[in-house]
N, C-alpha and C positions, 0 to 999 in steps of 0.2 A: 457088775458093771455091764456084761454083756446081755444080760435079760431085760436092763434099763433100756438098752439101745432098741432091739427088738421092740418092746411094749410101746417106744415111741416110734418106730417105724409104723407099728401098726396102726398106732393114734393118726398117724399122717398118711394113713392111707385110706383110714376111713374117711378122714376128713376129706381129701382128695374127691373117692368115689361120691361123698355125699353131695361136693360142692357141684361133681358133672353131672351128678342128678339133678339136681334142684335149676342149673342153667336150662338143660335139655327139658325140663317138664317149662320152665318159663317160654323158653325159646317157643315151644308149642302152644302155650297159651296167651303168648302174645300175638300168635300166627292166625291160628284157629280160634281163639278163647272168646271172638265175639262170636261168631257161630254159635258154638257151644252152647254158652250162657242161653242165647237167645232160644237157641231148641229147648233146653231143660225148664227156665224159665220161664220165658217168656210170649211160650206158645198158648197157654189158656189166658194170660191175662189181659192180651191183645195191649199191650203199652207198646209203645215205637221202642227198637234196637238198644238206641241210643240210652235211652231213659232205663231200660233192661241192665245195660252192661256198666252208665254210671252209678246204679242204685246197688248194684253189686259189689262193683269194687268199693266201692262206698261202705256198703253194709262192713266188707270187709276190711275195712280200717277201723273203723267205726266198732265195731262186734265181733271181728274173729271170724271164726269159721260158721259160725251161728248168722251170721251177717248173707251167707248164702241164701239165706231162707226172708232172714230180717228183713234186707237192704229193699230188694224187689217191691217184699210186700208195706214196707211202711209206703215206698213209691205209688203202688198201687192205689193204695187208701189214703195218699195224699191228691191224687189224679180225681176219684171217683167223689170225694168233697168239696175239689175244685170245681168239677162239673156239678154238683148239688147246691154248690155256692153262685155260681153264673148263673144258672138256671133260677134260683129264687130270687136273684137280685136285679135280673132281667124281667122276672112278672111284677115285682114292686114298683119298678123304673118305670112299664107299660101299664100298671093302671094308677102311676100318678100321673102319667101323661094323659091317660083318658078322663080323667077328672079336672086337668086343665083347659081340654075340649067342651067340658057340658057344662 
């Protein structure tokens, strides 16, 4: 009976320590965690903060811890066929308007 007690002392003490960890690393990554994101990721792919840090936490609902990687870049390559989308749709628009000119 007395080893039961123990065993569950300990159970509740990891649990304990685990639970002041896992507040303490949130606490900081709610504090810090757009900085962060934005350095690691979102230094070469030049997308705004914003778009960085929702496509992350994103990824990371979405995909897990693979979502760190995921989330940004499906962003990314949704942004950069956006831009290939506007861009083509704007020379089709300019030379049906030129054709309504001549």
């Amino acid at each position: 009976m007395g080893q039961n007690a123990v065993q569950l002392g300990q159970g509740a003490m990891q649990f304990f320590i685990s639970l002041g960890l896992m507040l303490y690393v949130a606490f900081f990554m709610l504090r810090d965690g757009q900085k962060l994101i934005a350095l690691l990721v979102g230094r070469d792919t030049k997308l705004p903060d914003y778009i960085v840090l929702l496509s992350t936490l994103g990824g990371f609902v979405v995909f897990g811890m693979n979502g760190f990687v995921i989330g940004p870049l499906v962003a990314a390559l949704f942004v950069a066929f956006w831009g290939i989308f506007m861009r083509e749709f704007n020379m089709a628009e300019v030379a049906e308007g030129e054709e309504m000119l001549e």
